[in-house]
N, C-alpha and C positions, 0 to 999 in steps of 0.2 A: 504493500500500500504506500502511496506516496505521502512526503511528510506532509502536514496543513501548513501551508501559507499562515505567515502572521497575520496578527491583524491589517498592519499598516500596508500589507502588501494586499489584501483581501478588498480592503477600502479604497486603495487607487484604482484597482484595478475593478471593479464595480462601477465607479466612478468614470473611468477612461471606456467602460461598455465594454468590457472584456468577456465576451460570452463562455468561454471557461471557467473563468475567477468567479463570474455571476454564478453557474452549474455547482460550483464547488462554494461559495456561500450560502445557497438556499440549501442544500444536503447539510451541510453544517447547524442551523439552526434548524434542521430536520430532528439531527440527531437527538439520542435521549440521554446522551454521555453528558457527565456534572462537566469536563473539560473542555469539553465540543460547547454546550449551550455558555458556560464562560467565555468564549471566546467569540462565539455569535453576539452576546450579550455588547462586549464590546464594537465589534463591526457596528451592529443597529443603530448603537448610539451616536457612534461617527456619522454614522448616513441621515442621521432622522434629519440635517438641517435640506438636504437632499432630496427629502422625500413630499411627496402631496402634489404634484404638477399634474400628475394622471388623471384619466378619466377613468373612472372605475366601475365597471359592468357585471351584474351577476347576470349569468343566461341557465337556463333549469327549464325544465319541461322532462315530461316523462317516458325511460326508454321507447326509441321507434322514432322519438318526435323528429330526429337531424338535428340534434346540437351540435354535433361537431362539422357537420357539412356547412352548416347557416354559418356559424364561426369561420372558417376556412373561405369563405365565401366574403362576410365582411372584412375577414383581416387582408384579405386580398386589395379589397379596392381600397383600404385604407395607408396598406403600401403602399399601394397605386399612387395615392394623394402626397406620398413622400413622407408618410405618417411612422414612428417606431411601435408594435404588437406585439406585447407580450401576453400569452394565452397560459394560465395556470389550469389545467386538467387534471380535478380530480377523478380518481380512477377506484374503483370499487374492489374494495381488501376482501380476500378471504375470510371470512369468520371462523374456518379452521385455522387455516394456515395463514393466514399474516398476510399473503402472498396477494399480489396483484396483475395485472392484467398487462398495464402502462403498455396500451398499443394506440395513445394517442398522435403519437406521430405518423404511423402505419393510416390512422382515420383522417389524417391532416398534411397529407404525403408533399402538396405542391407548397403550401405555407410553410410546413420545415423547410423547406430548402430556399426560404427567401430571406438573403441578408438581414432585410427591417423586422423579423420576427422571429420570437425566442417562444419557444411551445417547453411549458415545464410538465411531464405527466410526474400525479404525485397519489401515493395509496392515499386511503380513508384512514386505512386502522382504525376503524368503528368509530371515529369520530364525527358525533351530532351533527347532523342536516347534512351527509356525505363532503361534507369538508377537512380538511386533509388541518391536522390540530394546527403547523404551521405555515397558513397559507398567506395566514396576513400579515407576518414577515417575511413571506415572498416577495405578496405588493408590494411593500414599500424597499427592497430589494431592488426589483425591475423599474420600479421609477426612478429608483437613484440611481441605475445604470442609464438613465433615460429615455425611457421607452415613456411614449405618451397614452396609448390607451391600455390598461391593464383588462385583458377577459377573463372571469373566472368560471371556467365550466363546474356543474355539479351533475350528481348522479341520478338527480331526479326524484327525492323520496319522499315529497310532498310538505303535509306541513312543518318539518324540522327544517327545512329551506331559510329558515329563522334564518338561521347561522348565517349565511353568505349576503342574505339581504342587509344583514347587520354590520356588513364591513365595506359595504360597496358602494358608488353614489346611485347607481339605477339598477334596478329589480327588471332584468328583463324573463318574462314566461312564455316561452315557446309552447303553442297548441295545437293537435292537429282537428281535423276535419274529418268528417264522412267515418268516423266509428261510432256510429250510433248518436243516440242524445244527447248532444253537446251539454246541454244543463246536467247531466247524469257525471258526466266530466270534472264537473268544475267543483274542486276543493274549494271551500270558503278560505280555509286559511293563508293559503296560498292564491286564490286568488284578493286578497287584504292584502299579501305584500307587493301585489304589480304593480309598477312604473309603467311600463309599455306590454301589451299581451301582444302578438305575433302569431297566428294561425299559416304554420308553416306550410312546406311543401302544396302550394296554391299555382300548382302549375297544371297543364293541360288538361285534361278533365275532370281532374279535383277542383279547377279555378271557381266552378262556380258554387262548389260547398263549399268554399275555402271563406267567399263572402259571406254566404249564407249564416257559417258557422260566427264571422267576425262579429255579426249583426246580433246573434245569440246572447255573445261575450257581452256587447256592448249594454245590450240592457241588463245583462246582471250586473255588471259592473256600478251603472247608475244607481243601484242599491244598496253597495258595498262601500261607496265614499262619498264623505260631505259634500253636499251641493257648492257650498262656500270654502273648500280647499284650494289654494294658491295653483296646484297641478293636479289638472284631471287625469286620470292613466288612460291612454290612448290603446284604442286597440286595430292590429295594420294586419295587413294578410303579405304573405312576401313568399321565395321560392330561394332556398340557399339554394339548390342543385342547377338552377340556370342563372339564378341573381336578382329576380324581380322583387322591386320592395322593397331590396337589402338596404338599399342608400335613404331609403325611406324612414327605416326603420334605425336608422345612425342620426338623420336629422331630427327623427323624435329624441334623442339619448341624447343630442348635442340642446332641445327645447327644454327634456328636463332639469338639464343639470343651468340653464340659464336662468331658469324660473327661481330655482331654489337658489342660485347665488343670487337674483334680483332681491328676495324674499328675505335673504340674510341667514337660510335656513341652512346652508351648503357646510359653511365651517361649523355650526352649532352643529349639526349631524354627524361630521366626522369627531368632534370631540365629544359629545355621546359614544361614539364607536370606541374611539382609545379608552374612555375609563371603561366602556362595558368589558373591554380586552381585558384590561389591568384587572378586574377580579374575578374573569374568568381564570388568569394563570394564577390569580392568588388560588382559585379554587383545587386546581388543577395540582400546585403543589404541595397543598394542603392534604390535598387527599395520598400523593406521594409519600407524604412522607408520612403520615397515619402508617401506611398498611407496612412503611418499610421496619418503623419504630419498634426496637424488641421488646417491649413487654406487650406491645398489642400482636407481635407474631405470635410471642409465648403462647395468648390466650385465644387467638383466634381457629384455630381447630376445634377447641371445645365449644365455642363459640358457635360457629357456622351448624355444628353438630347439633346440636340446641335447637334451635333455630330451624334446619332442617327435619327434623324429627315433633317439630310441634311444642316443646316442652318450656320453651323459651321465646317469649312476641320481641319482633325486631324491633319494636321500639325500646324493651329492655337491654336488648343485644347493642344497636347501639348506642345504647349507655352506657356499657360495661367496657366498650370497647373506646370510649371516647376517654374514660374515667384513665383506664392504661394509657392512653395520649396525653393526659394530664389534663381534659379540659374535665371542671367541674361542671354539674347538675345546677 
């Protein structure tokens, strides 16, 4: 294995767009090494004055729908435009094996091979709403390398979509057409966090359910958000596989993200995001180091055992177990 880059070598070259240095610090702050996340720790914080220039896009829709074709499709003409895309692809973990798939590049064959874009595939490992634990020190990674539009694909798992909607500026929901009753479709929760809805694949003779269906969305929608909200979520019908829409469906994401800076609402949102970050890792290392702590290993066999067999309700459990962490009742 080759040694890690220091920091100071990590952070220039990040910075100078070194799409290697870039590969080799988002795996670093991947990692779950105390050594590794010290040393991401420090990169991040060199970069944060670097970071925030991005447009930041979640796209989700449910297996089948073309995320990754629609994506491959806009990052193209965004090239096109002289634009830098960086595409984050979370990629669905094994619930046994750990293991993943990462044939996001294989789905996005012509975009990996274009200069102006960087495709990162990255496992879940069972983290909430198919996002990948650190994606959102990828983003702000690829923006300090300078990439302008950050895309973050997910794996489609409906209402835990929380999560990516929570770090991005625009919620975009990819929807298809012609399977049945569109309103039988539509998660509420998930439809609450669209920015833009998107009724893909609306080419050749789906075009005219593709309407059809737009028209469905639109009126649930008008039921879903205040009349007097600053942005209404617009809903576009488009065709990643030929392009139709696409450029439509970027100048809705370039109206959103204008409304909300007019609004004042852009930076208040992202720093909602940062603190909601900040205790999720509190949470995240809290629960680390619980289950790592010996006296709660000591007791945690007899504990589960308990627990499992009926004899012990988990809300006593944990108590017993928090008690061995040292936090009192």
């Amino acid at each position: 294995m080759k040694p890690l880059p220091s920091a100071d070598a990590l952070v220039a070259g990040v910075r100078a767009g070194d799409r290697a240095l870039l590969a080799r610090a988002i795996t670093l702050v991947e990692s779950t090494r105390d050594d590794h996340q010290a040393l991401a720790g420090e990169v991040l914080t060199a970069l944060m004055p670097d970071t925030g220039k991005a447009v930041r896009v979640g796209v989700t829709g449910v297996p089948g729908v073309g995320k990754s074709t629609f994506i491959e499709s806009l990052g193209g003409q965004l090239t096109a435009s002289g634009k830098r895309v960086a595409v984050l692809a979370v990629d669905p973990s094994s619930s046994r094996s750990g293991g993943s798939i990462l044939g996001d590049k294989t789905r996005m064959a012509e975009l990996a091979r274009d200069p102006l874009a960087f495709i990162r595939p990255s496992p879940t490992s069972g983290t909430l709403g198919g996002v990948a634990s650190r994606t959102r020190e990828a983003m702000l990674l690829c923006e300090a390398a300078g990439y302008d539009v950050v895309l973050v694909e997910t794996v489609g798992v409906g209402q835990s979509e929380l999560v990516v909607a929570g770090m991005t500026d625009t919620f975009l929901v990819l929807m298809l057409a012609g399977a049945g009753d569109e309103l039988q479709g539509i998660k509420r929760g998930l439809m609450e966090l669209a920015d833009i809805l998107a009724v893909n694949k609306a080419d050749g003779d789906n075009a005219t359910l593709a309407r059809r269906a737009a028209s469905t969305y639109r009126g649930a929608l008008r039921l879903l958000h205040p009349a007097d909200a600053a942005w209404k979520p617009q809903v576009l019908t488009c065709s990643g596989l030929d392009g139709t829409g696409v450029s439509e469906v970027w100048q809705a994401i370039l109206a959103h993200r204008a409304t909300l800076e007019a609004a004042g609402e852009l930076a208040e949102k992202r720093a909602k995001q940062q603190l909601d970050w900040m205790w999720r890792m509190v949470d995240e290392r809290l629960r680390a180091a619980l289950r790592h702590h010996p006296d709660v290993q000591h007791a945690l066999g007899a504990v589960e055992s308990a627990v499992r067999d009926g004899s012990l309700p988990a809300t006593r459990a944990a108590a017993q177990l928090l008690a061995a962490f040292g936090v009192k009742p």
